[in-house]
PyMOL Python script that loads the backbone (N, CA, C, O; Angstrom):
from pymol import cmd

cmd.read_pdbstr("""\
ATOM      1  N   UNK A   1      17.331  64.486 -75.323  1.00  0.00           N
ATOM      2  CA  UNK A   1      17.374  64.791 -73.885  1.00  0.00           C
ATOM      3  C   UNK A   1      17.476  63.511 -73.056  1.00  0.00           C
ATOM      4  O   UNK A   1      18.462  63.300 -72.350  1.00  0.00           O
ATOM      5  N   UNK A   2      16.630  62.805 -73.131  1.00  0.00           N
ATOM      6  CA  UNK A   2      16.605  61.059 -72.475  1.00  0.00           C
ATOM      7  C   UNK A   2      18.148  61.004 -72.726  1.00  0.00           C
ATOM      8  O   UNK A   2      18.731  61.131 -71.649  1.00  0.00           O
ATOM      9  N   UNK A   3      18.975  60.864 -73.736  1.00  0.00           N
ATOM     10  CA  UNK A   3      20.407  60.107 -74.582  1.00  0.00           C
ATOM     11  C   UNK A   3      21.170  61.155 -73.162  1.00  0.00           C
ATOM     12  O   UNK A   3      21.756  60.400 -72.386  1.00  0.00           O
ATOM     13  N   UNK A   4      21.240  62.361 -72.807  1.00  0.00           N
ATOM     14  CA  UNK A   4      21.983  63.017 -71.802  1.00  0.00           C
ATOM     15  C   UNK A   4      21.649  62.691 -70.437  1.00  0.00           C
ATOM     16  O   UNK A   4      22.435  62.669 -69.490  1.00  0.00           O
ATOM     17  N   UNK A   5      20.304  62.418 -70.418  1.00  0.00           N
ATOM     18  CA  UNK A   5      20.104  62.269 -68.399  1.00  0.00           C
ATOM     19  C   UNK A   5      20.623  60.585 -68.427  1.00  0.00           C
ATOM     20  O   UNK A   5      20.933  60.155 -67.316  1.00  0.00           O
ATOM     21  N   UNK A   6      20.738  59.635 -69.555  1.00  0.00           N
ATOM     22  CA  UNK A   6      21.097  58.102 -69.266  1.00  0.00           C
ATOM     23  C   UNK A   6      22.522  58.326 -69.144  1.00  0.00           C
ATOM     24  O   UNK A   6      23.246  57.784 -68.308  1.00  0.00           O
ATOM     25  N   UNK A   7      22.942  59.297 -70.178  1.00  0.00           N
ATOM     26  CA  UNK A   7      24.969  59.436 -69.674  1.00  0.00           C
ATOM     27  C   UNK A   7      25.045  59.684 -68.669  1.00  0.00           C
ATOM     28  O   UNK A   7      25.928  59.121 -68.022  1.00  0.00           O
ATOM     29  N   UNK A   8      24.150  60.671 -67.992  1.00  0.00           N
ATOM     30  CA  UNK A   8      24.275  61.470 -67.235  1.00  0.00           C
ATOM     31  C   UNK A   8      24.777  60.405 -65.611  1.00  0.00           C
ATOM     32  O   UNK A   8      25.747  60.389 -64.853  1.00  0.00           O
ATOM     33  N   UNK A   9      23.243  59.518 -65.747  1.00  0.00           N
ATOM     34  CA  UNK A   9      23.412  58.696 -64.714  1.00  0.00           C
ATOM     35  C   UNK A   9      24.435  57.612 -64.946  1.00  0.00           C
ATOM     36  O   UNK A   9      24.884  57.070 -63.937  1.00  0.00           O
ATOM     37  N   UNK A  10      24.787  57.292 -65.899  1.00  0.00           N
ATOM     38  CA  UNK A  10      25.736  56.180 -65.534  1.00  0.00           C
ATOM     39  C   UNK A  10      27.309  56.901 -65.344  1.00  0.00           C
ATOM     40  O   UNK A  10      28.233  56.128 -65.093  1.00  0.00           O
ATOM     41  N   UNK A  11      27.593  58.329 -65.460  1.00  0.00           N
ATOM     42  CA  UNK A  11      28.606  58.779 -65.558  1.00  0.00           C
ATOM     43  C   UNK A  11      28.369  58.883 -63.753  1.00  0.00           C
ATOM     44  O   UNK A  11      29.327  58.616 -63.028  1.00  0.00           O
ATOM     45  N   UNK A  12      27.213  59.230 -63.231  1.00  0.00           N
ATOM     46  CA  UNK A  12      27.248  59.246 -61.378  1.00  0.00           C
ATOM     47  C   UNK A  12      27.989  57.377 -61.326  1.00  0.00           C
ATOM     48  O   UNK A  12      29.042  56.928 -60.873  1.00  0.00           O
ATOM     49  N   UNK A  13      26.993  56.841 -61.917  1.00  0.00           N
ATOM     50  CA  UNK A  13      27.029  55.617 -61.280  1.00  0.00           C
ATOM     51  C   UNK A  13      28.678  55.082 -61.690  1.00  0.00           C
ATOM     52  O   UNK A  13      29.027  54.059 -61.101  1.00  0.00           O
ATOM     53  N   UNK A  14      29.542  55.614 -62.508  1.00  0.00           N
ATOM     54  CA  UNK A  14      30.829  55.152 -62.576  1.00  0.00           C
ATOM     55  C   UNK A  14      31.622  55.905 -61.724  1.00  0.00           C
ATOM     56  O   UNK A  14      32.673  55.435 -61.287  1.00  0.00           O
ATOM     57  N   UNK A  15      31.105  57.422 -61.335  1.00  0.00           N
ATOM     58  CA  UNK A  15      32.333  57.821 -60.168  1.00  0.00           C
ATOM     59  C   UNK A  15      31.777  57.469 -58.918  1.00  0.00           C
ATOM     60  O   UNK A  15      32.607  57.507 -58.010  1.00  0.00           O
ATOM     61  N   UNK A  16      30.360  57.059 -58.503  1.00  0.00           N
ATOM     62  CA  UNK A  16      30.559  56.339 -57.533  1.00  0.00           C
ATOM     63  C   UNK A  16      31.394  54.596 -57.478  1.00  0.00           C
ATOM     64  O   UNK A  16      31.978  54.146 -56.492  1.00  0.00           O
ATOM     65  N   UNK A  17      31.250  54.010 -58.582  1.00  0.00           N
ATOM     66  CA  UNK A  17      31.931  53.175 -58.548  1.00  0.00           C
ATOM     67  C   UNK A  17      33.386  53.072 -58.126  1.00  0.00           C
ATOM     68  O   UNK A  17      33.829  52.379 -57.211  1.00  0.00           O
ATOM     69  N   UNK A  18      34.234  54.086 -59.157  1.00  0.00           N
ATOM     70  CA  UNK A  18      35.640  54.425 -59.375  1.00  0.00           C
ATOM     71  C   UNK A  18      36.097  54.949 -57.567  1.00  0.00           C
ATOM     72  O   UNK A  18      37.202  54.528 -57.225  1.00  0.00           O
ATOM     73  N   UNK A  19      35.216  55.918 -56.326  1.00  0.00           N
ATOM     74  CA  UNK A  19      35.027  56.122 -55.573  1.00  0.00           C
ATOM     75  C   UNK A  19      35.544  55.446 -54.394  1.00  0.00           C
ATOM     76  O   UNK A  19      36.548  55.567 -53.691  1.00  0.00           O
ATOM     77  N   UNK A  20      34.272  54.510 -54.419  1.00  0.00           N
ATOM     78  CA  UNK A  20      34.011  53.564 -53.320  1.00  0.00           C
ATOM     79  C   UNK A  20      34.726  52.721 -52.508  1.00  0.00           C
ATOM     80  O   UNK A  20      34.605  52.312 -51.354  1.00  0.00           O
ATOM     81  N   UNK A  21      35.792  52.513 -53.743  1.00  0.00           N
ATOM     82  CA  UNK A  21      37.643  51.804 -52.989  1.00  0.00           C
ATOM     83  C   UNK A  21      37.727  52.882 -51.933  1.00  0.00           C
ATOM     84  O   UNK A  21      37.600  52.568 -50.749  1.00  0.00           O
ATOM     85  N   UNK A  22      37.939  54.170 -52.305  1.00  0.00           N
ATOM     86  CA  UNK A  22      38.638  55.290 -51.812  1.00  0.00           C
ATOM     87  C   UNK A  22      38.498  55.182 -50.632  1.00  0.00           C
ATOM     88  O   UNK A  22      39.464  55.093 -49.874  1.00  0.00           O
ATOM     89  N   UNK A  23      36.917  55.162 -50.121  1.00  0.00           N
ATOM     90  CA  UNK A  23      36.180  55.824 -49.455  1.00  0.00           C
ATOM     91  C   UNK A  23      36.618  55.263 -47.768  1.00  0.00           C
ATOM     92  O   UNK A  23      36.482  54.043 -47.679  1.00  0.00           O
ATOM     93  N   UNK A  24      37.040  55.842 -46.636  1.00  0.00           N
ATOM     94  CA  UNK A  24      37.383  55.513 -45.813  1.00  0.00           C
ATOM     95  C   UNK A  24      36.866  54.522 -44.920  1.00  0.00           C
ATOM     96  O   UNK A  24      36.797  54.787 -43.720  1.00  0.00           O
ATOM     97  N   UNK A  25      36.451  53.282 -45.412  1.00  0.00           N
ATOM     98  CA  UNK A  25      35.777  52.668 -44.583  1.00  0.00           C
ATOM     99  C   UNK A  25      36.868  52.015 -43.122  1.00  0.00           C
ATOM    100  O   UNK A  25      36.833  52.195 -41.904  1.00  0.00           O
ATOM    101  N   UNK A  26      37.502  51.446 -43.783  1.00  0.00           N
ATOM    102  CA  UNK A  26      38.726  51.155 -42.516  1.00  0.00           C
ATOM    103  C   UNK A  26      39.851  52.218 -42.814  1.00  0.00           C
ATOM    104  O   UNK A  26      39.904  52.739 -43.928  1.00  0.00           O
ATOM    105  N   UNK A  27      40.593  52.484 -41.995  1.00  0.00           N
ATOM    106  CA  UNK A  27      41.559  53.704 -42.038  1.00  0.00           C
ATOM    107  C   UNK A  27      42.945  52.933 -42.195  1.00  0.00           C
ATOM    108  O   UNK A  27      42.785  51.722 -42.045  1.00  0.00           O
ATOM    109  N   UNK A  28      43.914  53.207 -42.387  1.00  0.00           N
ATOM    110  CA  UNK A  28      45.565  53.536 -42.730  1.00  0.00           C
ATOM    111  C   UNK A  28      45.513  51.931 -43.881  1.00  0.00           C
ATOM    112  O   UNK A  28      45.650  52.023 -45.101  1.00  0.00           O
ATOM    113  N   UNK A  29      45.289  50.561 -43.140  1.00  0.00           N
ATOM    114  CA  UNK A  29      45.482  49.621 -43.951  1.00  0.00           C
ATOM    115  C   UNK A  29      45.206  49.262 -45.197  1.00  0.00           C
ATOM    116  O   UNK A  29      45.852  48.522 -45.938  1.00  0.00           O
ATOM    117  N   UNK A  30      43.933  49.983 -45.443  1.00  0.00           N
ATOM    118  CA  UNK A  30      43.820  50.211 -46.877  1.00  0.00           C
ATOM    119  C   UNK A  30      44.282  51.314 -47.565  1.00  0.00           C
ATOM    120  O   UNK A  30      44.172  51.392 -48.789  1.00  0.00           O
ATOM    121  N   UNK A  31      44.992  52.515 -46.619  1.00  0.00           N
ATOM    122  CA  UNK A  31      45.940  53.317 -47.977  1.00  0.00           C
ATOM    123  C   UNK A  31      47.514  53.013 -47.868  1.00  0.00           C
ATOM    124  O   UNK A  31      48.425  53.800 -48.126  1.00  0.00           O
ATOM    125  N   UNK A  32      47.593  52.004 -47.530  1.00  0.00           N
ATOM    126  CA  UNK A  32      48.970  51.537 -47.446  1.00  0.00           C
ATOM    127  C   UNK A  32      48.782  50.548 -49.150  1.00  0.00           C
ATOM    128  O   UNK A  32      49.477  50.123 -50.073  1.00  0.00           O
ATOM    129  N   UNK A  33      47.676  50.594 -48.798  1.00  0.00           N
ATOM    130  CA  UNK A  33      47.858  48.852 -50.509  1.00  0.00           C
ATOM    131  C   UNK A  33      46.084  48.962 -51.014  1.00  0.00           C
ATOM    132  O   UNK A  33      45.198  48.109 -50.963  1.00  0.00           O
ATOM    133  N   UNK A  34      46.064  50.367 -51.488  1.00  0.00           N
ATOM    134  CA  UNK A  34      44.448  50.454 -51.742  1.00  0.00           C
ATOM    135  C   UNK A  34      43.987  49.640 -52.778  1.00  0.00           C
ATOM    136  O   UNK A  34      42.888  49.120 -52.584  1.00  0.00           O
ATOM    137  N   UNK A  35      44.721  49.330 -54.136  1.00  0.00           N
ATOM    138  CA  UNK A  35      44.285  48.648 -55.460  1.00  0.00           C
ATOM    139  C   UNK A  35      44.411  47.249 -54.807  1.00  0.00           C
ATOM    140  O   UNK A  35      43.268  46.801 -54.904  1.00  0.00           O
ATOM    141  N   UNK A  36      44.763  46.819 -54.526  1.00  0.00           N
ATOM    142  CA  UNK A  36      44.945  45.653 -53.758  1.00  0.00           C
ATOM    143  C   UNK A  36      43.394  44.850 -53.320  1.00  0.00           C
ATOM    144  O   UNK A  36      43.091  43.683 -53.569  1.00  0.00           O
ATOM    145  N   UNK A  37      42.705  45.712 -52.723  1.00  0.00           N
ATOM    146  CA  UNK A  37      41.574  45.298 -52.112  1.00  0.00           C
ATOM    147  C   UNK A  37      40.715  45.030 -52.726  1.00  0.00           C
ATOM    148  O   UNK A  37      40.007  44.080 -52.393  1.00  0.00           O
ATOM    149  N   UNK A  38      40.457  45.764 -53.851  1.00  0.00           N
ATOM    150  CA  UNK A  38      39.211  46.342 -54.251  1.00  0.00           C
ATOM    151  C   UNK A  38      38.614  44.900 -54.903  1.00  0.00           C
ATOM    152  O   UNK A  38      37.493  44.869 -55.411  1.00  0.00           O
TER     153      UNK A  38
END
""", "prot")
cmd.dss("prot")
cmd.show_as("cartoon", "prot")
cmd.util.cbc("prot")
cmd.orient("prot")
């Protein structure tokens, strides 16, 4: 059970990672050239 809630959390903690580019903090200039930034 422990071995599933530790996947568990690092599988949150990688789609917040994978995410966080996305996430609209400034608008149009970063979805013009998003990989770019990160």
């Amino acid at each position: 059970m422990k071995e599933e809630a530790r996947r568990k959390k690092e599988e949150v903690v990688v789609v917040m990672v994978v995410t966080t580019p996305f996430v609209p903090r400034r608008p149009p200039p970063s979805a013009s050239r998003p990989a770019r930034e990160v």
